[in-house]
N, CA, C and O of each residue as an XYZ file, in Angstrom:
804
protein
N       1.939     -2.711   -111.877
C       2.779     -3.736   -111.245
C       2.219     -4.146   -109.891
O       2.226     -5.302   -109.468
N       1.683     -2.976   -109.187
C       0.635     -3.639   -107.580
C      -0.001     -4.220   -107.823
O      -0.219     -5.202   -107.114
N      -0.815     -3.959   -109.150
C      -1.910     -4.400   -109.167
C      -1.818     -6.565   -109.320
O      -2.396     -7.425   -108.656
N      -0.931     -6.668   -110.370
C      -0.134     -8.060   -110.572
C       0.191     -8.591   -109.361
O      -0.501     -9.537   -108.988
N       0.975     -8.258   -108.734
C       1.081     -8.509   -107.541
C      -0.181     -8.703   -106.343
O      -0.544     -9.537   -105.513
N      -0.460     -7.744   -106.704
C      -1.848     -8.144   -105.237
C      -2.298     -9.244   -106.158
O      -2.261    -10.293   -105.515
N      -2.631     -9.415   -107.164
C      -3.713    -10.850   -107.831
C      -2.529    -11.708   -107.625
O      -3.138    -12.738   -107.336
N      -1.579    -11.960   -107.577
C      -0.850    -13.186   -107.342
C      -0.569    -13.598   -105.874
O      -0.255    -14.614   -105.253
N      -0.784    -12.576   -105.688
C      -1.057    -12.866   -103.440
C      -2.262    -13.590   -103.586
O      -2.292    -14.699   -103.053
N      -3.249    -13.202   -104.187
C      -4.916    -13.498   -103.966
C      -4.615    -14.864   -104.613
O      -5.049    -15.631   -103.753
N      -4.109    -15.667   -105.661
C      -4.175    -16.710   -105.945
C      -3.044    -17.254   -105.307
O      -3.303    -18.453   -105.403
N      -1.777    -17.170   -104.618
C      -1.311    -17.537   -103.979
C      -2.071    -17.957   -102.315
O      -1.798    -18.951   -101.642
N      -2.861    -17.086   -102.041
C      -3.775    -17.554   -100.754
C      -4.527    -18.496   -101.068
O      -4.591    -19.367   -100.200
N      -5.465    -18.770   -102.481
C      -6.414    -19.745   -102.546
C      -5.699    -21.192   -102.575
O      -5.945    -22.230   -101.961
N      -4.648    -20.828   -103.597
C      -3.685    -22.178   -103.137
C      -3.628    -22.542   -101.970
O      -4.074    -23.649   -101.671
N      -3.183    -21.879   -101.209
C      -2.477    -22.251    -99.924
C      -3.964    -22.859    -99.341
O      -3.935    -23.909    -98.700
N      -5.214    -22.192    -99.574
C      -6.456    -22.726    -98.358
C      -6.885    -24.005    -99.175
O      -7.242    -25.028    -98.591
N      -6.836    -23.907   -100.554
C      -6.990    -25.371   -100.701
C      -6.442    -26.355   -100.504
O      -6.986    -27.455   -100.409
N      -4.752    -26.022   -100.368
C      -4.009    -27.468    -99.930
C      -4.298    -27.350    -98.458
O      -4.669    -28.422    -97.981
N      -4.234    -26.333    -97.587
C      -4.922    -26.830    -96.154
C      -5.994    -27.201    -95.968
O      -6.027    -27.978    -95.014
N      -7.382    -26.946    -96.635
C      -8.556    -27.604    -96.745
C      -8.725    -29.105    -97.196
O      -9.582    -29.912    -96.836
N      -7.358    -29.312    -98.349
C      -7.425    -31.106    -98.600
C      -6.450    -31.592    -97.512
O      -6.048    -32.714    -97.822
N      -5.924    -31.166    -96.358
C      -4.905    -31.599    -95.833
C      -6.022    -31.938    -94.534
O      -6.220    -33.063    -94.077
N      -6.619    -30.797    -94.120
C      -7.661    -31.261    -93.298
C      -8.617    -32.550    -93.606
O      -9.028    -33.373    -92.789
N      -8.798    -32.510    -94.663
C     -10.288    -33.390    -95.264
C      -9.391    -35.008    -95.084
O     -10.020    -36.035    -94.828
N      -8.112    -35.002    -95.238
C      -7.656    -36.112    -94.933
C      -7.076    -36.496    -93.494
O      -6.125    -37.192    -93.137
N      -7.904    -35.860    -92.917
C      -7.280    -36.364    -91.188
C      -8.254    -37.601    -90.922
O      -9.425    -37.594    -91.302
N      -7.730    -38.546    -90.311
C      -8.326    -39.286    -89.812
C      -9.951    -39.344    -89.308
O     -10.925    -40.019    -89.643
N      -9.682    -38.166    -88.230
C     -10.967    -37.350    -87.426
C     -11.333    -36.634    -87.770
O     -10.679    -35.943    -88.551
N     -12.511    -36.335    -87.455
C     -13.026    -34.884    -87.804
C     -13.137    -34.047    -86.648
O     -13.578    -34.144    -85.503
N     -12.294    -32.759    -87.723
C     -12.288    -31.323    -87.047
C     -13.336    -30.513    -87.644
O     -13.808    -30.258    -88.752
N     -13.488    -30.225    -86.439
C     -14.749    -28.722    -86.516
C     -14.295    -27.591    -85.184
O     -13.997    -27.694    -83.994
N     -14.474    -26.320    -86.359
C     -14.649    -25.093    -85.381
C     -15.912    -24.710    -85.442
O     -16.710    -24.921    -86.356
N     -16.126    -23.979    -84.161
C     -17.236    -23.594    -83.913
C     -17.046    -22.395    -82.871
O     -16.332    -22.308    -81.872
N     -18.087    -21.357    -83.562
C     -18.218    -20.345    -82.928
C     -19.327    -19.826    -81.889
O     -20.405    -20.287    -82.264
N     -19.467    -19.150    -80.884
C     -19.860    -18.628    -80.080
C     -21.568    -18.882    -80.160
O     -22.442    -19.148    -79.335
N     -21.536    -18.729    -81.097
C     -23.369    -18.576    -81.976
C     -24.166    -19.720    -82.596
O     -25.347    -19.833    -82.924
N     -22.882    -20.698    -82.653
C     -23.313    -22.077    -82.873
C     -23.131    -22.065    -84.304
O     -24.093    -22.595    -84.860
N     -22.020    -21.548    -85.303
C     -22.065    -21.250    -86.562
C     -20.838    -22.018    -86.380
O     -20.077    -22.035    -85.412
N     -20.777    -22.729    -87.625
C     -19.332    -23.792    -88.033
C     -18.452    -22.677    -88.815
O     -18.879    -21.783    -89.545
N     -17.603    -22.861    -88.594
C     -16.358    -21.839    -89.115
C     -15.618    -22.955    -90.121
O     -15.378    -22.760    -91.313
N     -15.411    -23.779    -89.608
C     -14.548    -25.017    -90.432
C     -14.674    -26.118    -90.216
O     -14.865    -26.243    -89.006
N     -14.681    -27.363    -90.880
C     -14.794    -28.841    -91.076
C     -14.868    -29.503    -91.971
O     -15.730    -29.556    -92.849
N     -13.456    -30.377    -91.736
C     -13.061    -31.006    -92.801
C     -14.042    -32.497    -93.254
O     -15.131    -32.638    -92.696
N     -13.751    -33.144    -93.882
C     -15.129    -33.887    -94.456
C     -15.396    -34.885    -93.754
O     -16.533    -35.328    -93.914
N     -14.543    -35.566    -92.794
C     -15.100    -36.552    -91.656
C     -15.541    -35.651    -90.493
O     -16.234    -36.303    -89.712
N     -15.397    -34.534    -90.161
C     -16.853    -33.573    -89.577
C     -17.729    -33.636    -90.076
O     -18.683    -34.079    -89.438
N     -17.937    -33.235    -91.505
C     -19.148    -33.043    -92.006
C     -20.015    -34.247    -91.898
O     -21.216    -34.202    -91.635
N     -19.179    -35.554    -92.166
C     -20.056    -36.593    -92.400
C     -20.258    -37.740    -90.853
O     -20.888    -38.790    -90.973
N     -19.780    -37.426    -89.818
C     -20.199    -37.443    -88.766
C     -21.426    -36.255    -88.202
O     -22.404    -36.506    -87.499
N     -21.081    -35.153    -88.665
C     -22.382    -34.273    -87.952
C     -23.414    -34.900    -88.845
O     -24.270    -35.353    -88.086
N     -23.734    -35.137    -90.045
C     -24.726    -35.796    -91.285
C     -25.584    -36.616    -89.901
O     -26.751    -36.561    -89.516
N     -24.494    -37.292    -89.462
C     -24.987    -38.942    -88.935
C     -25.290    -38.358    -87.404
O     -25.697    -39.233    -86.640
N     -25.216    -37.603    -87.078
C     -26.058    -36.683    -85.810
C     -26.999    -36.553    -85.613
O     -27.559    -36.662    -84.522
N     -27.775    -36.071    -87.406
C     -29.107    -35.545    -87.199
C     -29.859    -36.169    -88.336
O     -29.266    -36.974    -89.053
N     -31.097    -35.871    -88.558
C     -31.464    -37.018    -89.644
C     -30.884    -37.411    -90.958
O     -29.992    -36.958    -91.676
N     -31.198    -37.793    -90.980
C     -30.859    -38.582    -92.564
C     -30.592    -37.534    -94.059
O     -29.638    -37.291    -94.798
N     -32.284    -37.054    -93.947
C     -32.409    -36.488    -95.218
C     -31.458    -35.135    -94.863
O     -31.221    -34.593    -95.943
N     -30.920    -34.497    -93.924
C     -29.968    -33.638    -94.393
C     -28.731    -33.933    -95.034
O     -28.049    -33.050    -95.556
N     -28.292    -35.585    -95.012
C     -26.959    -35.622    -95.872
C     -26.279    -35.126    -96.922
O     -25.102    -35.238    -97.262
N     -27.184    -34.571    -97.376
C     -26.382    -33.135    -99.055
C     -26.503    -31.770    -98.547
O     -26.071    -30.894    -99.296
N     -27.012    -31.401    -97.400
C     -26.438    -29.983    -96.617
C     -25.122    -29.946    -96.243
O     -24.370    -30.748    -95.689
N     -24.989    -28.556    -96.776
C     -23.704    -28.114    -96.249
C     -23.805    -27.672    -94.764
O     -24.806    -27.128    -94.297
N     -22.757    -27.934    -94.114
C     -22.532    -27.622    -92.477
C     -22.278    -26.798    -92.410
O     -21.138    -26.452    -92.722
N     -23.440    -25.743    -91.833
C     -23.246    -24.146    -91.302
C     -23.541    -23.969    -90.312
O     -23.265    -22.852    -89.874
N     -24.271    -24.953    -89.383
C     -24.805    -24.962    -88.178
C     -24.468    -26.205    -87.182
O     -24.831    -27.268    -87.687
N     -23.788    -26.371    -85.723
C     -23.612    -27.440    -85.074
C     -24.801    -28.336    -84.966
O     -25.941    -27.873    -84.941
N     -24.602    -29.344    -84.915
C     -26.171    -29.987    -84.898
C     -26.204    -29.693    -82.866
O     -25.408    -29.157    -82.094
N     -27.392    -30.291    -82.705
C     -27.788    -29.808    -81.617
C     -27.145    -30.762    -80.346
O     -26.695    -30.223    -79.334
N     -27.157    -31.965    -80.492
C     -25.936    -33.032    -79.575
C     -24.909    -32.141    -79.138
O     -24.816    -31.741    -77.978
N     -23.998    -31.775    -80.239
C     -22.568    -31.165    -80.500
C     -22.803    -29.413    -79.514
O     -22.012    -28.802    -78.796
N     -24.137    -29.122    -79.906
C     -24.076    -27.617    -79.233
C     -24.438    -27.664    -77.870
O     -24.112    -26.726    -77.141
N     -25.308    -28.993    -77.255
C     -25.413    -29.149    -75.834
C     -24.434    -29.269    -74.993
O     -24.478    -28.882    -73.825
N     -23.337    -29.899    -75.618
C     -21.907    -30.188    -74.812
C     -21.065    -29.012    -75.191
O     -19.976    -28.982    -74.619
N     -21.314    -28.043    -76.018
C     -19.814    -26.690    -76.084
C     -21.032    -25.454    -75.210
O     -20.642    -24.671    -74.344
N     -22.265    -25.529    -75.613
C     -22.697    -23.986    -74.927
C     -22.099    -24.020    -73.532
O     -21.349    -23.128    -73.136
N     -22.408    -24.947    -72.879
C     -21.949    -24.964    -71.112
C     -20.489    -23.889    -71.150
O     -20.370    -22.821    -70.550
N     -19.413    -24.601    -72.101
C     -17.999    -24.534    -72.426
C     -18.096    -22.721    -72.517
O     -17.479    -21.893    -71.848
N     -19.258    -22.488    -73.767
C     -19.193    -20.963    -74.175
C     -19.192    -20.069    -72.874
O     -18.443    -19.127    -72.614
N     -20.495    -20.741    -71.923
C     -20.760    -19.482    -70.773
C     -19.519    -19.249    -69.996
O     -18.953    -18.269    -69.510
N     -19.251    -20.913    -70.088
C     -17.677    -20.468    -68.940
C     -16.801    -19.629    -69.306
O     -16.214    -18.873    -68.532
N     -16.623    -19.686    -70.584
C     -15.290    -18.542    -71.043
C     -16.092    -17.118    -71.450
O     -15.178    -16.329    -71.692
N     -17.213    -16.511    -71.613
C     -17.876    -15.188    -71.241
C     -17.619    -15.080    -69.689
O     -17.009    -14.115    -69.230
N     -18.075    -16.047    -68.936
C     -17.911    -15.718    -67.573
C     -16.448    -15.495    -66.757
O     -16.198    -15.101    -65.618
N     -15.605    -15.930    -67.879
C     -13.918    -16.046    -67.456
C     -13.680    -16.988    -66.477
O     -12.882    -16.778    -65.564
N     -14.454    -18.242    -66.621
C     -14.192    -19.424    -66.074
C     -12.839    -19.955    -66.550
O     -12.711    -19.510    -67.691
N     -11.866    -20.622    -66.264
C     -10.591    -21.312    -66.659
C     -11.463    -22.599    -67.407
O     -12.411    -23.252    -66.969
N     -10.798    -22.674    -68.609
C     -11.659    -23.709    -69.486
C     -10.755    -24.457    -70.270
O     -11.314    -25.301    -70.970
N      -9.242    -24.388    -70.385
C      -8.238    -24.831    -70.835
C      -8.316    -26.449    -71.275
O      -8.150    -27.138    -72.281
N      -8.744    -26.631    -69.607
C      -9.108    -28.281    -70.031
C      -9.695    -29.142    -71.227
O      -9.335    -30.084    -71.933
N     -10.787    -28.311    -71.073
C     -11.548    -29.327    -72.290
C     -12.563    -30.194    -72.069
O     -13.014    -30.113    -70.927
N     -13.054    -30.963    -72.741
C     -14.033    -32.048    -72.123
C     -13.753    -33.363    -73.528
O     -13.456    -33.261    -74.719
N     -14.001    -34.389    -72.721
C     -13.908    -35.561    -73.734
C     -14.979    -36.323    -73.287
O     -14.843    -36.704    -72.124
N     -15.973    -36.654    -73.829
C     -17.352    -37.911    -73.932
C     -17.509    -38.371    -75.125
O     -17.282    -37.900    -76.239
N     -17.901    -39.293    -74.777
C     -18.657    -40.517    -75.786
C     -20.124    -40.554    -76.136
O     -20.775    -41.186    -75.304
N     -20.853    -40.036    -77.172
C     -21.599    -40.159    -77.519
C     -22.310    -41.040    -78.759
O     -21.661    -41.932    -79.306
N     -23.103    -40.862    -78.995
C     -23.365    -42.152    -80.141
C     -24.759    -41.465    -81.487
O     -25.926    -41.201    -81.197
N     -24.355    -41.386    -82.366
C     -25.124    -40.942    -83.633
C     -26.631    -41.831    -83.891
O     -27.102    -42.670    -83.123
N     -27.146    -41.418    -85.063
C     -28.830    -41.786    -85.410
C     -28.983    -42.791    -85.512
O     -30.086    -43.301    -85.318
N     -27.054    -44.009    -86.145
C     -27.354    -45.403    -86.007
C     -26.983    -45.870    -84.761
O     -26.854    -47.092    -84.686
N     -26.807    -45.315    -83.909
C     -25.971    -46.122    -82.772
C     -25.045    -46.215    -82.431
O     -24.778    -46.729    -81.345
N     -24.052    -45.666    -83.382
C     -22.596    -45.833    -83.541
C     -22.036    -44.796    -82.808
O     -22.476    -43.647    -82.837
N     -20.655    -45.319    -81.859
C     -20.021    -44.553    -80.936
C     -19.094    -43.427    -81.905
O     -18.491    -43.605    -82.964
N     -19.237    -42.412    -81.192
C     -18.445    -40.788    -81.585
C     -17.773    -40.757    -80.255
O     -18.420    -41.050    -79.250
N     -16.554    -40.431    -80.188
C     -16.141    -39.826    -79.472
C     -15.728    -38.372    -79.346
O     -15.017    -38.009    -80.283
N     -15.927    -37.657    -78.645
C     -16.078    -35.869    -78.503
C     -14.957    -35.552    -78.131
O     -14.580    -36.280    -77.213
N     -13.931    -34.467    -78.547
C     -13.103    -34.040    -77.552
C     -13.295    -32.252    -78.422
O     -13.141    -31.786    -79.551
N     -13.843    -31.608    -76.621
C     -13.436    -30.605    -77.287
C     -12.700    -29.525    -76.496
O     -12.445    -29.591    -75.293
N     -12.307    -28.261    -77.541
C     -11.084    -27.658    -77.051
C     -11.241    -26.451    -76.982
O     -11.611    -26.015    -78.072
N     -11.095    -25.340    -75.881
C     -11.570    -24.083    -76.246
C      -9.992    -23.190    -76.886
O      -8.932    -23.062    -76.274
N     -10.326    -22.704    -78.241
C      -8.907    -22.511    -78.662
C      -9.015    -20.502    -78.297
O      -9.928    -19.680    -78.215
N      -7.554    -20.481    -78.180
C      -7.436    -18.858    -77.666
C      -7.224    -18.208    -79.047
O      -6.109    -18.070    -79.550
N      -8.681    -17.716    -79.772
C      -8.498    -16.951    -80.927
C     -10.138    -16.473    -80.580
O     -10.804    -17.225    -79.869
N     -10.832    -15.038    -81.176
C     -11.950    -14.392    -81.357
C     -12.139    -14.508    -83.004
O     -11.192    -14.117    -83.686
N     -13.521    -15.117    -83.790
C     -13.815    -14.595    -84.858
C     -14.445    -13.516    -84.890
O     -15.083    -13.687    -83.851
N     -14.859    -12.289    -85.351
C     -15.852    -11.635    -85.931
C     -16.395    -11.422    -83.779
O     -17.516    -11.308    -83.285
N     -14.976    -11.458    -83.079
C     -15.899    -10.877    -81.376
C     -16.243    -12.412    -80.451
O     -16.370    -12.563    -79.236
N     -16.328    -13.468    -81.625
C     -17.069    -14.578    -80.898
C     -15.557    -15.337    -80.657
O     -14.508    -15.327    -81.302
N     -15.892    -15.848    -79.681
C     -15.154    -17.047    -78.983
C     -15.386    -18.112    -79.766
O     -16.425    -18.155    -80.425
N     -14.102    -19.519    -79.833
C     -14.240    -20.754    -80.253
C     -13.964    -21.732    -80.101
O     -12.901    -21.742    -79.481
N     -14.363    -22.846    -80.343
C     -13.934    -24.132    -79.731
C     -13.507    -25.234    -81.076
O     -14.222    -25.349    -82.072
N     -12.480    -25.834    -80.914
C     -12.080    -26.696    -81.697
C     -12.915    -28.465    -80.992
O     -12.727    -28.955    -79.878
N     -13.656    -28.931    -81.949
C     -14.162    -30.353    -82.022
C     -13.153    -31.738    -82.515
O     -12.618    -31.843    -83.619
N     -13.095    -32.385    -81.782
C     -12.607    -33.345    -82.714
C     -13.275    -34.566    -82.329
O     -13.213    -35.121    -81.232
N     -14.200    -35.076    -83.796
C     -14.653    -36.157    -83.793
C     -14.718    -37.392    -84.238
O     -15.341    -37.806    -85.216
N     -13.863    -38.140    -83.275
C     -13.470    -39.831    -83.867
C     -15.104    -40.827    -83.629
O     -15.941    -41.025    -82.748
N     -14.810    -41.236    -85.101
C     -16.076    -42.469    -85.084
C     -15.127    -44.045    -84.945
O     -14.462    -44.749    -85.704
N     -15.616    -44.063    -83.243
C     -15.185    -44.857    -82.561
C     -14.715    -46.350    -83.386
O     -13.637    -46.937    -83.289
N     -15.856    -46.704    -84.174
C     -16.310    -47.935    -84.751
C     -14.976    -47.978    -86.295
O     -14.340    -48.960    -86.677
N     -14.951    -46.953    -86.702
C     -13.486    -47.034    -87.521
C     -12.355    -46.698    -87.187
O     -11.354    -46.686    -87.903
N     -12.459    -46.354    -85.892
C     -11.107    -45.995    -85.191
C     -10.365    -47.973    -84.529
O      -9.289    -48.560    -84.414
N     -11.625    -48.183    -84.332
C     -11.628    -49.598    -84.031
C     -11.130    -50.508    -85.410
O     -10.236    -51.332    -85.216
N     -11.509    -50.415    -86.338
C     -11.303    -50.761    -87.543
C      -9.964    -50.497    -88.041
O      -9.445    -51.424    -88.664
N      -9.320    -49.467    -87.902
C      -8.195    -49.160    -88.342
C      -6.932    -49.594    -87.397
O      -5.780    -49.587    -87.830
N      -7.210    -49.904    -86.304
C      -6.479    -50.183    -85.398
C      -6.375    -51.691    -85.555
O      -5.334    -52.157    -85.091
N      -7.148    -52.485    -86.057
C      -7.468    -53.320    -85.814
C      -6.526    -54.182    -87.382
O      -5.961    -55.268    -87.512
N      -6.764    -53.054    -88.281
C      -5.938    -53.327    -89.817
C      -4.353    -52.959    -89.197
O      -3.345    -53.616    -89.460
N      -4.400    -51.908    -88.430
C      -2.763    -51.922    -88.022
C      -2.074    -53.040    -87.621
O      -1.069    -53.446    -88.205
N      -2.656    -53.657    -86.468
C      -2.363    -54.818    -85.703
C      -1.871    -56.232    -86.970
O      -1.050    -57.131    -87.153
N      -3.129    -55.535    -87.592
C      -3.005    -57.085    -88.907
C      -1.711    -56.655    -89.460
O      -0.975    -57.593    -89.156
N      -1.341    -56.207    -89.789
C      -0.126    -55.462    -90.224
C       1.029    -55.919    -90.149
O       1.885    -56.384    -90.901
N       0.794    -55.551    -88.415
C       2.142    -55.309    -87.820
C       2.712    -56.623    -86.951
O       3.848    -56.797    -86.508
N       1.171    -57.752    -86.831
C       1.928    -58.968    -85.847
C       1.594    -60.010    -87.235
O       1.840    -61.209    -87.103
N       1.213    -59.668    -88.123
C       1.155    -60.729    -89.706
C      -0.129    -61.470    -89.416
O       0.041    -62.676    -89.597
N      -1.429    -61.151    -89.007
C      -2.710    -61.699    -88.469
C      -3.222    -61.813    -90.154
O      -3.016    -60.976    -91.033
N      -4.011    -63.241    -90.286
C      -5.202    -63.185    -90.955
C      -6.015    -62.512    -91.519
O      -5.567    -61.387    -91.297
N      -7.340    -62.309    -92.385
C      -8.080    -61.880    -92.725
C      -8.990    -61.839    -91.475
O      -9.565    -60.818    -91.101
N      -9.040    -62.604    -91.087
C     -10.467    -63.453    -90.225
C     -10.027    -63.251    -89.023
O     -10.905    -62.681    -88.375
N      -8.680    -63.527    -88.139
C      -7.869    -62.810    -87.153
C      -8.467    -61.213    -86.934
O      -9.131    -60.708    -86.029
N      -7.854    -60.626    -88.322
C      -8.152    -58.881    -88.258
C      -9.516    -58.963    -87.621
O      -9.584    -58.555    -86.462
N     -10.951    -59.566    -88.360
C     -12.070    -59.361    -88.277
C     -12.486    -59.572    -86.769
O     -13.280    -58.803    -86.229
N     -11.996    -60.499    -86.197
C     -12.292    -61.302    -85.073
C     -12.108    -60.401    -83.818
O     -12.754    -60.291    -82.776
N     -10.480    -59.523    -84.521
C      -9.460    -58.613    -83.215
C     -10.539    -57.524    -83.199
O     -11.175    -57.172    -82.206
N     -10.673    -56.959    -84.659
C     -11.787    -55.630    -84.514
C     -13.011    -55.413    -83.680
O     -13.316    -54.392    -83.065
N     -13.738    -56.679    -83.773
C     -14.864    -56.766    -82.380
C     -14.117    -57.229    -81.318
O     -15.045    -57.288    -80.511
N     -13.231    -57.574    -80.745
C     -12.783    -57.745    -79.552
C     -11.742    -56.603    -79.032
O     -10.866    -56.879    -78.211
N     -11.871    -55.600    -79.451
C     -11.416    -54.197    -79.683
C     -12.332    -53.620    -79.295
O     -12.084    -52.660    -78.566
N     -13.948    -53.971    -79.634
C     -14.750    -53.301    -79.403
C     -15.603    -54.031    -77.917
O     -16.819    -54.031    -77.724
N     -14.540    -54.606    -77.022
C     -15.218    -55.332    -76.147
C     -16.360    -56.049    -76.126
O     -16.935    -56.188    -75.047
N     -17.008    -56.758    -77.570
C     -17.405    -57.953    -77.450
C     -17.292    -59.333    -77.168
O     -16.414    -60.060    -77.633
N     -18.315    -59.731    -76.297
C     -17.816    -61.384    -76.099
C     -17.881    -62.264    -77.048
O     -18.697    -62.202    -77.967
N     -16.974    -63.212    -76.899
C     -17.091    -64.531    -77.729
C     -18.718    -64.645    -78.769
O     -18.877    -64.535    -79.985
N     -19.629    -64.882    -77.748
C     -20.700    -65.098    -78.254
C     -21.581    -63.909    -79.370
O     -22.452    -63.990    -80.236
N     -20.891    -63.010    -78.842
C     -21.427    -61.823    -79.866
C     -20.224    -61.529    -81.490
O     -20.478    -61.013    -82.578
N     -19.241    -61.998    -81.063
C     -18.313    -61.866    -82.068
C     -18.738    -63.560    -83.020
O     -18.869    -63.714    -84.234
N     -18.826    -64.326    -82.197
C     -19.445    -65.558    -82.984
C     -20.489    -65.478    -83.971
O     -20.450    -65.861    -85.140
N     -21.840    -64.688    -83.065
C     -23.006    -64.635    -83.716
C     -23.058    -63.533    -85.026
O     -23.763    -63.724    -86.017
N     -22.144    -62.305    -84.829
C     -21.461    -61.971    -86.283
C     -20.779    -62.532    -87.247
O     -21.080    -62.353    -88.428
N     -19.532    -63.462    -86.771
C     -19.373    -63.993    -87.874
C     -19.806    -64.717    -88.564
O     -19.464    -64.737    -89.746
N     -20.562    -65.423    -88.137
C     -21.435    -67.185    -88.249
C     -20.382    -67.926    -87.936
O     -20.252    -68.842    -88.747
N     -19.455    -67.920    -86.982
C     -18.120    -69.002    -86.837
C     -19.276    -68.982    -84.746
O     -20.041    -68.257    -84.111
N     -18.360    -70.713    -84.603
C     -18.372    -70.915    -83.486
C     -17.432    -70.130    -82.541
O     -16.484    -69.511    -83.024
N     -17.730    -70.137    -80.839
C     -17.577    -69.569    -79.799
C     -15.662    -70.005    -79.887
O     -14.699    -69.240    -79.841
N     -15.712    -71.581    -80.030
C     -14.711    -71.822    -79.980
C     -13.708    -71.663    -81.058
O     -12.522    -71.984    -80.984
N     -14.408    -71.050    -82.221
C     -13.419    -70.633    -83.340
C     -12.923    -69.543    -82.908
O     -11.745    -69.352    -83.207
N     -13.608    -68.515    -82.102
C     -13.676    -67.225    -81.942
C     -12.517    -67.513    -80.551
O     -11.609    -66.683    -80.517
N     -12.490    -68.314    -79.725
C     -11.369    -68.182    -78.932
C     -10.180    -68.573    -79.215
O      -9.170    -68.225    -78.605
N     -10.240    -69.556    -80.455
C      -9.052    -70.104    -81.278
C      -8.141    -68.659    -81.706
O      -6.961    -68.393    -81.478
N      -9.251    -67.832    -82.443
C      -8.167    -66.366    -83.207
C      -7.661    -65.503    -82.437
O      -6.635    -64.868    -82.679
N      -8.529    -65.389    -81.177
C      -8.069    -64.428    -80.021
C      -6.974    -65.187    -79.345
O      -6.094    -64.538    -78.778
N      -6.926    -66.728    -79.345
C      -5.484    -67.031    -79.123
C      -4.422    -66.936    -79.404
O      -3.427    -66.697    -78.720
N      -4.624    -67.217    -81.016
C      -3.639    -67.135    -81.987
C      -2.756    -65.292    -81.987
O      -1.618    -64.945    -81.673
N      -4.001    -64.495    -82.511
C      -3.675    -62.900    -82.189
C      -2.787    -62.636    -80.932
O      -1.740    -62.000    -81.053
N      -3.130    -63.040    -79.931
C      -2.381    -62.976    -78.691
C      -1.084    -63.494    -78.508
O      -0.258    -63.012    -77.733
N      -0.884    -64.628    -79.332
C       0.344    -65.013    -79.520
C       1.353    -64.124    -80.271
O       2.469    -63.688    -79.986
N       0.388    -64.001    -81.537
C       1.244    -63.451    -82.358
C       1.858    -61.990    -81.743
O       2.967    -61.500    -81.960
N       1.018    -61.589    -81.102
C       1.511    -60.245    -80.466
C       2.800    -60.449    -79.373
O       3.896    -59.899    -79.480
N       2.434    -61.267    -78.431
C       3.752    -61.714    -77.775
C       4.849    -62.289    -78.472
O       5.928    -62.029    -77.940
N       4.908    -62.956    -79.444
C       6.034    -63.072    -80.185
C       6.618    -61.440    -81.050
O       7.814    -61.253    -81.275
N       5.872    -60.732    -81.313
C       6.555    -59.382    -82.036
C       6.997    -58.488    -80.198
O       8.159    -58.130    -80.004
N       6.218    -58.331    -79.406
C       6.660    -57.915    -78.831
C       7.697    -58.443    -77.664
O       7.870    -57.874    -76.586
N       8.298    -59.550    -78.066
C       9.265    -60.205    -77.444
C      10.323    -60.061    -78.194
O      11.344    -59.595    -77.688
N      10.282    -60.511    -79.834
C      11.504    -60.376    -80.396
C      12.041    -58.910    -81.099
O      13.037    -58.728    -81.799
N      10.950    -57.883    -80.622
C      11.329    -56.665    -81.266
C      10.780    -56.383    -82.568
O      10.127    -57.218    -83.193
N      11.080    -55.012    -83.065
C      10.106    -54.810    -83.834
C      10.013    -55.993    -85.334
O       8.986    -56.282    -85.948
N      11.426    -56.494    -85.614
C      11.148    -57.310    -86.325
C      10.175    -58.520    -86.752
O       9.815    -59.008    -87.823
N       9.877    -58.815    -85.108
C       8.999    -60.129    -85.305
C       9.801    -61.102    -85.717
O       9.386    -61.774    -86.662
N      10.771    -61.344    -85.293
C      11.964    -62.517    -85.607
C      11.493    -63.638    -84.774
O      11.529    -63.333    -83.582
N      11.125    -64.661    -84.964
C      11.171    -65.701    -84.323
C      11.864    -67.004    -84.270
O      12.014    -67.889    -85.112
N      12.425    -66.809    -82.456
C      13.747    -67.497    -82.252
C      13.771    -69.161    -82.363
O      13.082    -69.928    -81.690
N      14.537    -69.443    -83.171
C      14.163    -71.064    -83.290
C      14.991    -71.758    -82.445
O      14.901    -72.983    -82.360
């Protein structure tokens, strides 16, 4: 009868790490732990596929067992301080940018747990450029914007000018100030009449 029991604990745990492993894999950002030694403890699949885009190319079908080296220049500093019993609570947040160019943003966290003796730090890494994107589908959403609106708001989200949001779309300068008008409106009308977006006739 222990014996039944302990195997139904043991498949009761794998359950449980796989629905927290798909619960992770669907966060927005990617989380990564990382230990003392520069060994990944955990990361869910927008970690993995942001660290991919860290380091070259042809590692994209490796599994993540190791921080790439960007990611370990900004936590070792973090490691000595907390061996040294520096106060490290804070954290650090920068902006860095991957193999295409594309903005990452860093935030990381020194969390109060030891693996296996080593100290660790929790990562979390937003790729700026779909964080921009998604924000940008919210907005469409939520003030009733366009196709071409959305597209227009998303680079002007990303603090491009007219002329650079133009020369992406193939639309003129002045089309491009037409949607950023329009968007702007539309936003002052939802945030005037409340969340409804009722507009007063």
């Amino acid at each position: 009868m222990n014996s039944s029991f302990n195997a139904q604990s043991f498949e009761n745990e794998a359950v449980i790490s796989s629905l927290l492993q798909t619960a992770l894999d669907n966060l927005v950002d990617g989380l990564l732990i990382v230990a003392a030694s520069g060994r990944v403890l955990q990361a869910n699949a927008m970690a993995t596929r942001v660290c991919h885009g860290l380091v070259s190319s042809d590692n994209s079908g490796c599994q993540l067992s190791q921080i790439p080296k960007v990611l370990w220049t900004l936590c070792h500093p973090i490691f000595k301080n907390m061996v040294s019993g520096i106060e490290t609570h804070l954290g650090l947040e920068i902006d860095i940018t991957d193999a295409q160019h594309q903005p990452i943003r860093v935030r990381i966290q020194p969390l109060n747990l030891k693996v296996q003796q080593e100290d660790c730090l929790m990562l979390i890494l937003e790729d700026r450029q779909q964080a921009h994107r998604r924000r940008a589908m919210a907005d469409g959403k939520r003030y009733g914007l366009t196709p071409r609106e959305i597209d227009v708001w998303e680079l002007r989200l990303q603090n491009q000018s007219y002329e650079a949001i133009a020369n992406t779309l193939f639309i003129t300068e002045n089309t491009v100030k037409k949607h950023v008008k329009s968007v702007l409106a539309k936003r002052r009308v939802y945030d005037d009449d409340g969340a409804y977006g009722a507009i007063a006739s």
